[in-house]
Backbone as CSV, one residue per row, in Angstrom:
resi,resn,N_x,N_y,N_z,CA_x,CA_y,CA_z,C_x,C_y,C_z
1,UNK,-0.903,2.666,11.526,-1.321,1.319,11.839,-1.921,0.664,10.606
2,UNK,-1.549,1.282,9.497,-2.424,0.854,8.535,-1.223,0.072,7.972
3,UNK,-1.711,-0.652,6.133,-0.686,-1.502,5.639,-1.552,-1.333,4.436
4,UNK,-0.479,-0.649,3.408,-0.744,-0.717,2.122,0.419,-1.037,1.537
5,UNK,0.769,-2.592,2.222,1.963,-3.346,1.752,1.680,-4.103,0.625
6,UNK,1.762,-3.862,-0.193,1.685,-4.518,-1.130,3.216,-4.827,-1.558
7,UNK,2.722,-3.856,-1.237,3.902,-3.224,-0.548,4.634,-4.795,-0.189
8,UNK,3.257,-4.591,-0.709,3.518,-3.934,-0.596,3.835,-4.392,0.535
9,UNK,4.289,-5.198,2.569,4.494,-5.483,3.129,4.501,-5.435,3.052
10,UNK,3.568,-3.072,1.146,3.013,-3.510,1.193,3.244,-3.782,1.160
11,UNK,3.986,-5.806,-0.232,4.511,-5.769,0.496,5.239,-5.537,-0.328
12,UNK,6.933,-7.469,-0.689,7.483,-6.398,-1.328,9.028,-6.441,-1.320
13,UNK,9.451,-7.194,0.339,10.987,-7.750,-0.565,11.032,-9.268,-0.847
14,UNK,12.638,-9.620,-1.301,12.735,-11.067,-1.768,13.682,-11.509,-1.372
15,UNK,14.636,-12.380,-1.130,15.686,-12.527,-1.406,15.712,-14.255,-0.789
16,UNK,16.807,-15.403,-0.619,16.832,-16.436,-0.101,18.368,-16.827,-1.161
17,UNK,18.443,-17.753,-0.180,19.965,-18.886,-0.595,19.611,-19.629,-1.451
18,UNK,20.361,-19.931,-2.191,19.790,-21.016,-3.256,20.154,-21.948,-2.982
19,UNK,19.770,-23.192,-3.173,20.310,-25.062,-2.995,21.408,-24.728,-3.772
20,UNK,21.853,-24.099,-4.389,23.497,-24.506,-4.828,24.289,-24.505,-3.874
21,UNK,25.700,-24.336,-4.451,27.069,-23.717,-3.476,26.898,-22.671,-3.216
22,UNK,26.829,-21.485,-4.188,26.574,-20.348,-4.491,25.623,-19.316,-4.099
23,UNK,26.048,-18.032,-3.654,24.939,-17.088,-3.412,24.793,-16.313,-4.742
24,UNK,24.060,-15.866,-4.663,23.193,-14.589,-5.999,22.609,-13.786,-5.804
25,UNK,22.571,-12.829,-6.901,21.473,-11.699,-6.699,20.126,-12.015,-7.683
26,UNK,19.144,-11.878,-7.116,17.995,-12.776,-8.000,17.436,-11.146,-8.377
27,UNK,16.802,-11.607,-9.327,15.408,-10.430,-9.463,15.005,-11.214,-10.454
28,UNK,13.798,-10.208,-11.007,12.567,-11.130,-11.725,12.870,-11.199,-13.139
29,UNK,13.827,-11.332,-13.486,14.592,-11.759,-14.939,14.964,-12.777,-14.711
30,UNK,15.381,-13.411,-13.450,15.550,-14.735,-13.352,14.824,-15.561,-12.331
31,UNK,14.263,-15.248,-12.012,13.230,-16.108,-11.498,11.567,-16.444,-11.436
32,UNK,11.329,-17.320,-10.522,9.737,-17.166,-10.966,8.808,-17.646,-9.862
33,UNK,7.789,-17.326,-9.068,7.172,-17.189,-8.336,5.998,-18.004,-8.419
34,UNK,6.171,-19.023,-7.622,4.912,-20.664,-7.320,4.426,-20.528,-5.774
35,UNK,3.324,-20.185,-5.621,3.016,-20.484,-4.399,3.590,-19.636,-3.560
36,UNK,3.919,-18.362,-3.858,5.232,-17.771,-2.583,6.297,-18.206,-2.744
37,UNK,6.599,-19.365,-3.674,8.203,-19.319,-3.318,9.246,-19.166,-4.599
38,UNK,9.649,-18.655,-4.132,11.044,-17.958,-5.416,11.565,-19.223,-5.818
39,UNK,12.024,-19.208,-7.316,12.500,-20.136,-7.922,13.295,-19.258,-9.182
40,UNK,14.775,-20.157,-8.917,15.596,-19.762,-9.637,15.410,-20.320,-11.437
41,UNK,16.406,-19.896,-11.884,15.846,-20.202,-13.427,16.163,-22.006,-13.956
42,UNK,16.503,-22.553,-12.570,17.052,-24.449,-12.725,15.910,-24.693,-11.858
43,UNK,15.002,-24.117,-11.484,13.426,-24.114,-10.928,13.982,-24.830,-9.165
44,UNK,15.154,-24.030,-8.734,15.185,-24.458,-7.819,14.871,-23.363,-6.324
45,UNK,14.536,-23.479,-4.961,13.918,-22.339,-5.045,15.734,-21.509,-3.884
46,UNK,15.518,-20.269,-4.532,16.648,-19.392,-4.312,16.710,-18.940,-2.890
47,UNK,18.083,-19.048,-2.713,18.657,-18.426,-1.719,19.647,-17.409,-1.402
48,UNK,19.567,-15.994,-0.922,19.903,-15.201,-1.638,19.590,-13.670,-1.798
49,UNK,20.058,-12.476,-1.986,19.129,-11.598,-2.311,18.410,-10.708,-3.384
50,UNK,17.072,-10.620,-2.946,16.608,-10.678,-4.613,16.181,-9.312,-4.320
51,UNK,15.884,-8.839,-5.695,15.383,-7.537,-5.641,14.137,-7.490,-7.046
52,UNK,13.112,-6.427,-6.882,12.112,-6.178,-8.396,12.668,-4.548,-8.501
53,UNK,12.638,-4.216,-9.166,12.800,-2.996,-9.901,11.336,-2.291,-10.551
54,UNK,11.027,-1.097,-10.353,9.777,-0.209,-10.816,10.546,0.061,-12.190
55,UNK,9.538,0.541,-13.525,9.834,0.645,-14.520,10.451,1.781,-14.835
56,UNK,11.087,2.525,-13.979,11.588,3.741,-13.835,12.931,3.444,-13.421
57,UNK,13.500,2.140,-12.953,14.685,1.845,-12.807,14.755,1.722,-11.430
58,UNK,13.874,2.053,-10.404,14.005,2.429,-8.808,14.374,0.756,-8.284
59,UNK,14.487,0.765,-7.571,14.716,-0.529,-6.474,12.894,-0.732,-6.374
60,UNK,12.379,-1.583,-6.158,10.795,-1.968,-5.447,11.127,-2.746,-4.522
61,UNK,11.694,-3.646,-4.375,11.732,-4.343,-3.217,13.190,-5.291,-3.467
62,UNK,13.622,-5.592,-2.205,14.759,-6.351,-1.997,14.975,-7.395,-0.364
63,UNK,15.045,-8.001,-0.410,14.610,-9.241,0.452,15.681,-10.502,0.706
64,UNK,16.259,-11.069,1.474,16.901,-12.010,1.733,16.244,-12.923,1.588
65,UNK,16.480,-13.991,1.072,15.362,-15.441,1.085,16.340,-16.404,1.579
66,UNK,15.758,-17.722,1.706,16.114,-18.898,2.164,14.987,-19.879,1.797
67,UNK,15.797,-20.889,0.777,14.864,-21.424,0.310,13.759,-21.354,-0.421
68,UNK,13.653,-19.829,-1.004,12.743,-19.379,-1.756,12.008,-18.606,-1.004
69,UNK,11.880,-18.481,0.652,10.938,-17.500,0.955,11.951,-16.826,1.748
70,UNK,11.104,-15.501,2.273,12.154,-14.149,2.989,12.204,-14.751,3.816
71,UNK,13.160,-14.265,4.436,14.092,-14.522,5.593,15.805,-13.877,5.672
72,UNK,15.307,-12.780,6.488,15.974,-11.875,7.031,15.284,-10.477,6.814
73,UNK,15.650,-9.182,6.996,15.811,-8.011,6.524,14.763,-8.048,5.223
74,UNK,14.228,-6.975,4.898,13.061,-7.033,3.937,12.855,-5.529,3.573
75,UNK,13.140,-4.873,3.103,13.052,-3.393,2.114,12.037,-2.877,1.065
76,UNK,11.202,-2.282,1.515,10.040,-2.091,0.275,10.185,-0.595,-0.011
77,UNK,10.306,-0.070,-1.423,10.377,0.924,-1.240,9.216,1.741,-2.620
78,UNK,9.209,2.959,-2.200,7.792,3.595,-3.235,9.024,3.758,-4.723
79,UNK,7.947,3.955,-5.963,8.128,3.847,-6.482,9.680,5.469,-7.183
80,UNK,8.807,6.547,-6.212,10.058,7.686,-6.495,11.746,7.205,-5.552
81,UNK,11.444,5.901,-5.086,12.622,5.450,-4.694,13.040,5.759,-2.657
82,UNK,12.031,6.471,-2.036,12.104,6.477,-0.485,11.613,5.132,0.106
83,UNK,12.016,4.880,0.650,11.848,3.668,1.848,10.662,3.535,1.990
84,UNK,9.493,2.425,1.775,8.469,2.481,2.852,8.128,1.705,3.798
85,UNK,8.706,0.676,3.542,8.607,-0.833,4.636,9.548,-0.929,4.487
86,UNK,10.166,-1.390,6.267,11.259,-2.224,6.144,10.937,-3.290,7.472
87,UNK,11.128,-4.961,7.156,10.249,-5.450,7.953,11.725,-6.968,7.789
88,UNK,11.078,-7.247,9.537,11.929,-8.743,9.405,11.238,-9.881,9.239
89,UNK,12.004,-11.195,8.503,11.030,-12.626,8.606,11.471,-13.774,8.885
90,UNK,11.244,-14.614,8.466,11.684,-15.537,9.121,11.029,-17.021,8.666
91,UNK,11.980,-17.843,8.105,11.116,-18.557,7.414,9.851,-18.643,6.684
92,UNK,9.648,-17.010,5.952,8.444,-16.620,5.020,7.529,-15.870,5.804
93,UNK,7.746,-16.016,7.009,6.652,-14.899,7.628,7.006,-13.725,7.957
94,UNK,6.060,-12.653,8.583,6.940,-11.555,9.393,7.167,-12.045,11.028
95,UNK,8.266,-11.629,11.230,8.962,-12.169,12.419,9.781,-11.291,12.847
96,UNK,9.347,-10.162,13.812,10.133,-8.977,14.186,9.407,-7.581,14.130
97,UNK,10.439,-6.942,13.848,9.835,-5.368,14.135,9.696,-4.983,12.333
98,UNK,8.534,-4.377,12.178,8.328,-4.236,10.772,7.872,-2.000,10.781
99,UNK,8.599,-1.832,10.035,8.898,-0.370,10.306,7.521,0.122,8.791
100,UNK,6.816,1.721,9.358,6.614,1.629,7.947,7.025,3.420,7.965
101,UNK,7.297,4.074,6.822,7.935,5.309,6.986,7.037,6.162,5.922
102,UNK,7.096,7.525,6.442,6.488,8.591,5.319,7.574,9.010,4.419
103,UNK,7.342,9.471,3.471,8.445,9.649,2.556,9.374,10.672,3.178
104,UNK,9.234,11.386,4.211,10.765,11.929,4.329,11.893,11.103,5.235
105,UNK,11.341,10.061,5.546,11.921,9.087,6.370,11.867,8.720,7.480
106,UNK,11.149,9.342,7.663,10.946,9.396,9.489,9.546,8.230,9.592
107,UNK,9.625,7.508,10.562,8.911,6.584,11.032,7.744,6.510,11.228
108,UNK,6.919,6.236,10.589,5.281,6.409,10.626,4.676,5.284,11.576
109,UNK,5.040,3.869,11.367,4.417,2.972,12.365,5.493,2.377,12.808
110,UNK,5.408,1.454,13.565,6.392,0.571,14.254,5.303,-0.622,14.750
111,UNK,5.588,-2.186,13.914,4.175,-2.761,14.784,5.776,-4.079,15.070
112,UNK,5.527,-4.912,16.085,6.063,-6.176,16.146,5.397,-7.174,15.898
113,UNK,5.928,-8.140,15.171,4.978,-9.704,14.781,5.995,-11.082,15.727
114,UNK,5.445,-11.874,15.575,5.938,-13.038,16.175,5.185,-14.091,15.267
115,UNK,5.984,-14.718,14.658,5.399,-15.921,13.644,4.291,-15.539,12.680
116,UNK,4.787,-14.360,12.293,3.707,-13.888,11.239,2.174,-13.293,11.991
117,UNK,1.832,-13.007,12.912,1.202,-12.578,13.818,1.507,-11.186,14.806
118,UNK,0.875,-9.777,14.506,1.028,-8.716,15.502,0.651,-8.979,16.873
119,UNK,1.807,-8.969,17.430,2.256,-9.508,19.037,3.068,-8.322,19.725
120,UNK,2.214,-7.604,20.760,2.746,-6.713,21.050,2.920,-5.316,20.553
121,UNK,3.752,-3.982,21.216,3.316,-2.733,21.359,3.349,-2.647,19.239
122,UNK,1.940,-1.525,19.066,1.983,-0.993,17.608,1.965,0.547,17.678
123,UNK,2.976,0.933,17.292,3.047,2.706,17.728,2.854,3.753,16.173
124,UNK,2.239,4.697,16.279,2.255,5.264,15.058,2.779,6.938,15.840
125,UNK,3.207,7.349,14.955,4.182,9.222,15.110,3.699,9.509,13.899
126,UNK,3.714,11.121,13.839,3.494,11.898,13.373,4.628,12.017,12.634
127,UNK,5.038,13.507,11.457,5.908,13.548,10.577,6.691,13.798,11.182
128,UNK,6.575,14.288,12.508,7.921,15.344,13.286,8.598,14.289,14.297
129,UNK,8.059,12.521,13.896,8.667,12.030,14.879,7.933,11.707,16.581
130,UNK,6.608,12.137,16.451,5.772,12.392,18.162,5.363,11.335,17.930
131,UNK,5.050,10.597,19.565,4.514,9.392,18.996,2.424,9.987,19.524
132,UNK,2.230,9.066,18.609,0.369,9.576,18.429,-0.676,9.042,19.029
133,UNK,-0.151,7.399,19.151,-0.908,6.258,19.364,0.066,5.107,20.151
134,UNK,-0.411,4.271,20.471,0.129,3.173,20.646,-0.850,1.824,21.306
135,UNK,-1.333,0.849,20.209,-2.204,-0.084,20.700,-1.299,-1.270,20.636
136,UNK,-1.663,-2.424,22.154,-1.286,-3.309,22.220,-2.297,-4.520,21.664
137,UNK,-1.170,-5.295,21.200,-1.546,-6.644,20.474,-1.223,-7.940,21.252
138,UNK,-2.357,-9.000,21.253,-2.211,-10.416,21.385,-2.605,-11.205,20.759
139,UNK,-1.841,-12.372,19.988,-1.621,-13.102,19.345,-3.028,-12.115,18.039
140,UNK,-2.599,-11.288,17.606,-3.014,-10.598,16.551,-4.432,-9.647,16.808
141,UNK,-4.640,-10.048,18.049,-6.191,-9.167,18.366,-5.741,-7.907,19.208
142,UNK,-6.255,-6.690,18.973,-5.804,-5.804,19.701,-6.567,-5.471,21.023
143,UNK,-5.922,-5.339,21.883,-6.036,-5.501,23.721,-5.991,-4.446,24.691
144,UNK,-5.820,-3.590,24.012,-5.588,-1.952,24.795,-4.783,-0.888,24.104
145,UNK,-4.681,0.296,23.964,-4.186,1.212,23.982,-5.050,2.578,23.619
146,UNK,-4.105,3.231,23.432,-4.191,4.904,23.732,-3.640,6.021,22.169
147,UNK,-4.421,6.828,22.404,-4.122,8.058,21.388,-3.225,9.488,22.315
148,UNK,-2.683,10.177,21.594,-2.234,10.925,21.985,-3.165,12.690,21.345
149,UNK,-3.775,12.938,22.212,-4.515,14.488,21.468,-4.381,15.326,22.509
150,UNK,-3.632,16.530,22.004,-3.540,17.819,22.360,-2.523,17.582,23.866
151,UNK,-1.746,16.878,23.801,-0.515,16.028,24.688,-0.916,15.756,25.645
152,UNK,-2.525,14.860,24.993,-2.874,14.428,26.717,-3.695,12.833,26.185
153,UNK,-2.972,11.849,27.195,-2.979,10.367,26.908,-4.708,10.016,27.139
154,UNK,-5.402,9.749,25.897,-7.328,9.266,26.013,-6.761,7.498,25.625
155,UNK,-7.526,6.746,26.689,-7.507,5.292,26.320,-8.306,4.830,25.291
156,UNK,-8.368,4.270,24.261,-9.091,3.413,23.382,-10.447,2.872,24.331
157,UNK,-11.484,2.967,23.740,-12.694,1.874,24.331,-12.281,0.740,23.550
158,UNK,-13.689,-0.713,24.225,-13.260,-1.794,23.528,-14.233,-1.431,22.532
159,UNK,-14.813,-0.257,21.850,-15.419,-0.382,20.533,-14.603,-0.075,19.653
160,UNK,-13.774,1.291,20.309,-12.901,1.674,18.960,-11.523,0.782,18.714
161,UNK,-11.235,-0.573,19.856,-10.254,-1.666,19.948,-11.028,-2.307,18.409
162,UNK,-11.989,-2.887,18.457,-12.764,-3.385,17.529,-12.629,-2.982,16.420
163,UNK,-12.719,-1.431,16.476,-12.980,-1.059,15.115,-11.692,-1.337,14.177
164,UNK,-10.317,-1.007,14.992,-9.530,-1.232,14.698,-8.600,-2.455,14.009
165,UNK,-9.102,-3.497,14.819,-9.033,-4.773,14.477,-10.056,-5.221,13.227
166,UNK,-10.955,-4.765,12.990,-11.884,-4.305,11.905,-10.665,-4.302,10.572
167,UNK,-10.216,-3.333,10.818,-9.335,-2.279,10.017,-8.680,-2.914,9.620
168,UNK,-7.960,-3.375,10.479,-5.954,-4.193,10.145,-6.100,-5.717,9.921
169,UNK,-7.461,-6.249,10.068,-7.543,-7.462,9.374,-7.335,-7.350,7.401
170,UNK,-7.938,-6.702,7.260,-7.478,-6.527,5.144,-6.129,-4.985,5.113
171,UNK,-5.602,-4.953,6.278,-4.546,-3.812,5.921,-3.136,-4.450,6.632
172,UNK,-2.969,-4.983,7.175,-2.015,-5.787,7.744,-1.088,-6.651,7.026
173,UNK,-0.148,-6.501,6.592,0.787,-7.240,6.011,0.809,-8.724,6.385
174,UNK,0.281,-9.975,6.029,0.735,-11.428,6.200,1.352,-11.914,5.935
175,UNK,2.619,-11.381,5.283,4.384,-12.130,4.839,4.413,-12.477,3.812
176,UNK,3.149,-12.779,3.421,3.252,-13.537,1.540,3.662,-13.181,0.408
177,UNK,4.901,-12.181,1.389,5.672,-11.099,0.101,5.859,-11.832,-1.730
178,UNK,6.511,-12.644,-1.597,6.454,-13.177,-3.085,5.441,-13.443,-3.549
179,UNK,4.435,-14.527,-2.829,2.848,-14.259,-3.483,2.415,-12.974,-3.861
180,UNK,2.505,-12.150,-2.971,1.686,-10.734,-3.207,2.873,-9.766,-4.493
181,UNK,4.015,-9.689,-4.284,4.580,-9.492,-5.361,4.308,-9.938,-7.174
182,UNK,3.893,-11.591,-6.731,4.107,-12.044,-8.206,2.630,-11.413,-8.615
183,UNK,1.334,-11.801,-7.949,0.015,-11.093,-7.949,0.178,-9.719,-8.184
184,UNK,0.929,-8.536,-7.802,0.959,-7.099,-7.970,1.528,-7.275,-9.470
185,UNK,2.743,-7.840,-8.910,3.267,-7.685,-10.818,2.774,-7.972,-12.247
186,UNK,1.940,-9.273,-12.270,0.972,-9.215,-13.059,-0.063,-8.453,-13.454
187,UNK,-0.995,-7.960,-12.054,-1.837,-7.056,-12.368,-1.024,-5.743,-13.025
188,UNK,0.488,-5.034,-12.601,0.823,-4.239,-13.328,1.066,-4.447,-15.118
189,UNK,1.379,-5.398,-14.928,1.871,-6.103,-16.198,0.242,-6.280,-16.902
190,UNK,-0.696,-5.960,-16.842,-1.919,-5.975,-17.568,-2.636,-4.674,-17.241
191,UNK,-2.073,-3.831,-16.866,-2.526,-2.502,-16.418,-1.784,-1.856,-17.568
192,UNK,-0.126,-1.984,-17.874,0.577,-1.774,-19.152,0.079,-2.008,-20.433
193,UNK,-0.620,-3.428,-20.307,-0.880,-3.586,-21.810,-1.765,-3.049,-22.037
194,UNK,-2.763,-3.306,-21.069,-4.166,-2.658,-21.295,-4.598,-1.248,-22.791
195,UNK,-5.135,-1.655,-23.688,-5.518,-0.395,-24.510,-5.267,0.656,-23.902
196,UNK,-4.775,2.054,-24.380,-5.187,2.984,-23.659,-6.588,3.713,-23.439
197,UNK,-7.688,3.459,-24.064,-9.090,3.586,-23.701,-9.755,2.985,-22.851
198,UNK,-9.032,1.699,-22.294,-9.541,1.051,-21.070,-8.550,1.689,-19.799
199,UNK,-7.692,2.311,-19.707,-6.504,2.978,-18.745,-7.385,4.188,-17.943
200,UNK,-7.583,4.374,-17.170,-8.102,5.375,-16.278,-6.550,6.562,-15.938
């Protein structure tokens, strides 16, 4: 239930149509990132699918856009190249079922959004696939659910509902994939230059 999307959503893909005739494959050699929205190198904003690349050559993220923001299908992946988000949007938000996975592939959360908002069942499994948890959501506040320990169903109180909602307010993916992209990439991009005596 967590979100270290920076994914990362966290986050993390791109992609959109461009105002031309034409579709493309964007990535960050040709474009450039205002406000969240992708812009092609005629500063128009792209439509299309874009992708960033880790400095290791891996895929980082890849994203359908429209108009410069995601919309469709959305792919985030770690940097040794496994899947970790894969999430839908929809005119720039999340809009759908947004998956998040442990590196052997198997399904770690499952939350649904509706207009950029967690709406409805959020399930988390274990590595083997069990499911563990499952708290329900309304219009982003969480409303009930249950843990799974020792294969026997304990309900959430409304403290540990709280705590939770606590939690997934700064861990929760908010769609601002290209914002949060162009923001990650910079900070990497000054983490690189950085002296190596200032590098931890």
């Amino acid at each position: 239930m967590k979100k270290s999307l920076a994914c990362g959503l966290a986050l993390l893909l791109l992609g959109a149509c461009s105002e031309s005739d034409r579709s493309e494959i964007y990535n960050e050699n040709n474009t450039s990132v205002m406000n969240g929205v992708v812009y092609d190198i005629n500063e128009k904003p792209i439509s299309g699918l874009c992708k960033t690349y880790y400095s290791n050559g891996n895929t980082k993220m890849k994203i359908a856009a429209k108009n410069g923001k995601p919309h469709g299908i959305g792919k985030f992946y770690r940097k040794n190249g496994s899947l970790q988000y894969q999430a839908e949007f929809k005119d720039g938000v999340l809009d759908g079922i947004m998956y998040q996975f442990y590196i052997s592939g198997t399904i770690h959360n499952e939350m649904h959004y509706e207009g950029g908002v967690c709406n409805g069942a959020q399930k988390t499994f274990d590595a083997d696939g069990n499911q563990t948890a499952e708290v329900m959501y309304e219009n982003g506040h969480p409303v009930s659910g249950y843990v799974i320990l020792n294969d026997e169903k304990q309900e959430l109180t409304a403290e540990e509902l709280a705590q939770i909602a606590a939690q997934n307010k700064d861990e929760l993916p908010n769609g601002d994939v290209f914002e949060n992209a162009e923001n990650k990439a910079e900070a990497e991009k000054m983490t690189e230059e950085a002296p190596a005596e200032n590098k931890k």
